[in-house]
N, C-alpha and C positions, 0 to 999 in steps of 0.2 A: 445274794451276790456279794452284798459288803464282809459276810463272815467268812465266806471263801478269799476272798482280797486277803481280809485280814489273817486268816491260817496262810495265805502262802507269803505274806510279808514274814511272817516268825518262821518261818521253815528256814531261813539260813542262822538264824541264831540257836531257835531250837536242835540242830543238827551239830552245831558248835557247843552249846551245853551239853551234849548229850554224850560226846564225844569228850570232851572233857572231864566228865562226871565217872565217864565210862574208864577213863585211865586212871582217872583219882583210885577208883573204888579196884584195878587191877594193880596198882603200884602197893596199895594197903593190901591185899591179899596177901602178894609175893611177899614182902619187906616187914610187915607188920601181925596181919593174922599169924595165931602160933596155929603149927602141925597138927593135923589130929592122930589120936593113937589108935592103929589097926592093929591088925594080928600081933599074937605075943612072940617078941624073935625067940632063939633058942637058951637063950641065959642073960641075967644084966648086963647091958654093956654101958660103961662112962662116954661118952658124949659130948663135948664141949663143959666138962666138969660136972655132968648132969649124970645119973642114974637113971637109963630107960630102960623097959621091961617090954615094952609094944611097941611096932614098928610104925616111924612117922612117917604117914603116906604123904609126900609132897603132892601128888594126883589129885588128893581133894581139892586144891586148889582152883581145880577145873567145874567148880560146884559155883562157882562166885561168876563163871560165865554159862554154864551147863542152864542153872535153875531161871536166872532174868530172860533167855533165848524162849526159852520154853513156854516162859508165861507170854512175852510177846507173842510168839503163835498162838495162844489161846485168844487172848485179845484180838489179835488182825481178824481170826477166824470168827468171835462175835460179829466183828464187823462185818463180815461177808452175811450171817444172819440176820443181822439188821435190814442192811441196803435189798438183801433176797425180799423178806417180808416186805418192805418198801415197793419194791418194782411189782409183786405179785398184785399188790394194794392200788395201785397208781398206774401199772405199765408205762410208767417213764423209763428211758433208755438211760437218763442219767444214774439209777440207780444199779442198773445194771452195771454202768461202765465202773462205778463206785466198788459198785460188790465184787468186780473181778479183779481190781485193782487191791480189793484188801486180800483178796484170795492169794497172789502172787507175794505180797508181803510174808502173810501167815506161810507159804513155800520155803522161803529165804529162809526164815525162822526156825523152820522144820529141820530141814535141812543141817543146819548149823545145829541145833538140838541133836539129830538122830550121831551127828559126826563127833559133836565133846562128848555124848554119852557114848558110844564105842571105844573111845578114848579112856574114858572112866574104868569103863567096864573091864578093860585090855590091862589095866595098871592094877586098881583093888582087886579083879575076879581071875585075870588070867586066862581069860577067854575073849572076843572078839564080840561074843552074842550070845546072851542067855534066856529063850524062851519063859520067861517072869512077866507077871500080868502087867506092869508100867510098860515094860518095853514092848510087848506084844501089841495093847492096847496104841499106845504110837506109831509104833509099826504101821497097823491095819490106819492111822488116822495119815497118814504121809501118802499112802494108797490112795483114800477118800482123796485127797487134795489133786494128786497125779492124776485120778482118774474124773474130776470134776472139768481138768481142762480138756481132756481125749473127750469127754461128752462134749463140749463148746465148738471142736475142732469138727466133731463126727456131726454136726447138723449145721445146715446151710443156710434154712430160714431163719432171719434175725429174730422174730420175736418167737420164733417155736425155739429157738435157741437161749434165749435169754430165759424164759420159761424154764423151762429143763433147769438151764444152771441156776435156777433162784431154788427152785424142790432140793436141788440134789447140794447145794451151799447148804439149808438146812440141815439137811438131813448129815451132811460134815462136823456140824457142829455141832451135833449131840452130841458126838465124842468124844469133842474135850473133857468136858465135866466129867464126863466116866473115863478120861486118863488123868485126870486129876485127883479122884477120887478111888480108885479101884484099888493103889495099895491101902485104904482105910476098908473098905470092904471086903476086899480078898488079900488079908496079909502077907505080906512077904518076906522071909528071912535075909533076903536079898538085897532088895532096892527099898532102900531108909526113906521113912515118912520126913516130910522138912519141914511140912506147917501142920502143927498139933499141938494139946495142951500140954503134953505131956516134954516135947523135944523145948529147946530155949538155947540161946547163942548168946556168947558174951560180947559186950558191945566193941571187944576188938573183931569178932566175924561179924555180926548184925551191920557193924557202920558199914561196910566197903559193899556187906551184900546187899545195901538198900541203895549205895549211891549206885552201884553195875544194875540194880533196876530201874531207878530214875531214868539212869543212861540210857540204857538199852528200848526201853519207853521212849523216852522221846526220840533216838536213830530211828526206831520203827517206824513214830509217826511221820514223823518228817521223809524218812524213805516213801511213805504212803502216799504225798499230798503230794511229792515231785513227780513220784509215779503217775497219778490221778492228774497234777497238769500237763504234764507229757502226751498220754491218752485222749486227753480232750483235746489241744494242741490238733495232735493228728486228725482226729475225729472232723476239725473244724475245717480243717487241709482240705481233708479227702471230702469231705460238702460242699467246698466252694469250688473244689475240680470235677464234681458232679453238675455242680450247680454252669457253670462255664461251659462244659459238657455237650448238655443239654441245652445254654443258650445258642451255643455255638453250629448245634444241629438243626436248633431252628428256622435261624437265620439261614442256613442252607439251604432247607426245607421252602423258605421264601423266595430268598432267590431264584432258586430255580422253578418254584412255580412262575414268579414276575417273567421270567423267559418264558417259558411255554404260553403264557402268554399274550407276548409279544409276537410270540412265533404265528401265534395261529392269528393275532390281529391282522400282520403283514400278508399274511396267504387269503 
């Protein structure tokens, strides 16, 4: 109890870092990181006094919120693995309500992933959506997530329900790793490896892409734990109108026995 106090005391600050870290690291993008050079245009052109030869994609810039969105989903979506294994281990309902709660995070995430990368792809590729093993692989894992909650909704018993969603949260979360990993095992000429020995960033992209990670890290968590007391919140609501419910039918239940009786004493 006291670590939960204590994570929802920092959820307004952590939510304020995170958010500010997040702007630092987008104002250094825009202003600061230089261009990268894509396709070679049709002839040198002068520039701002400069001689270019490849055309500088402002678009990449979409990579400094593209990549930290992405990895928060993979992150929320651990979590949902964890809290799954948890509840199977324990059948406590809290871990359930935990694990569905990083579930809708890792959504949010997704989400916003699947939309700067179309975005990406629209600007470098020219296309809207290119069947390539990262984006395929995401694709099917946005599926997994949409279709974790159509299972929660499609079952009425609470704990055959929570069940299910604990199998079927793991079994979501395989996938990250193998969308994480799948342009190193099935290469892509496509969709560019970003963490390898081989790739390296000069610390004008590194700085701003590690602070839009921090950021983005701590908005997830913190959207997490508001989420998760929000849930509980409710959770707490709807027990003590259960709870009232039930006293409130009993005492009727008395009542109206105390009459009957009365009734039959008097006759």
């Amino acid at each position: 109890m006291r670590s939960s106090s204590l994570s929802d005391r920092i959820v307004p600050l952590a939510l304020v870092v995170g958010a500010l870290l997040t702007t630092a690291a987008f104002l250094l993008a825009f202003l600061v990181a230089p261009l990268v050079a894509g396709a070679s245009v049709g002839s040198t052109e002068i520039i701002g006094g400069i001689a270019v030869s490849n055309k500088l994609l402002l678009s990449q810039k979409i990579f400094f919120f593209h990549v930290p969105v992405a990895i928060v989903s993979f992150a929320a979506l651990a979590f949902t693995a964890f809290y799954s294994i948890r509840y199977l281990m324990t059948k406590e309902s809290r871990f359930d309500t935990r694990s569905r709660t990083a579930t809708e995070i890792a959504l949010v995430f997704i989400i916003a992933t699947m939309a700067s990368g179309d975005l990406w792809t629209r600007f470098d590729w020219g296309v809207w959506w290119v069947w390539e093993p990262r984006l395929t692989t995401y694709f099917i894992l946005m599926l997994l997530v949409i279709a974790y909650f159509i299972l929660r909704t499609a079952i009425d018993a609470p704990e055959r329900k929570a069940t299910f969603a604990a199998v079927f949260g793991i079994i979501t979360f395989v996938d990250a790793p193998i969308c994480f990993m799948i342009t190193r095992l099935v290469p892509s000429s496509i969709h560019p490896v970003v963490f390898s020995t081989e790739s390296s960033m000069s610390p004008l992209v590194l700085v701003p892409f590690l602070l839009a990670l921090f950021g983005m890290l701590l908005v997830g968590f913190s959207l997490y734990r508001l989420r998760l007391r929000q849930v509980t919140l409710t959770n707490r609501i709807e027990f003590l109108k259960l709870q009232l419910e039930e006293k409130r039918q009993a005492e009727s239940r008395k009542k109206r026995m105390m009459e009957e009786t009365k009734a039959i004493t008097v006759e």
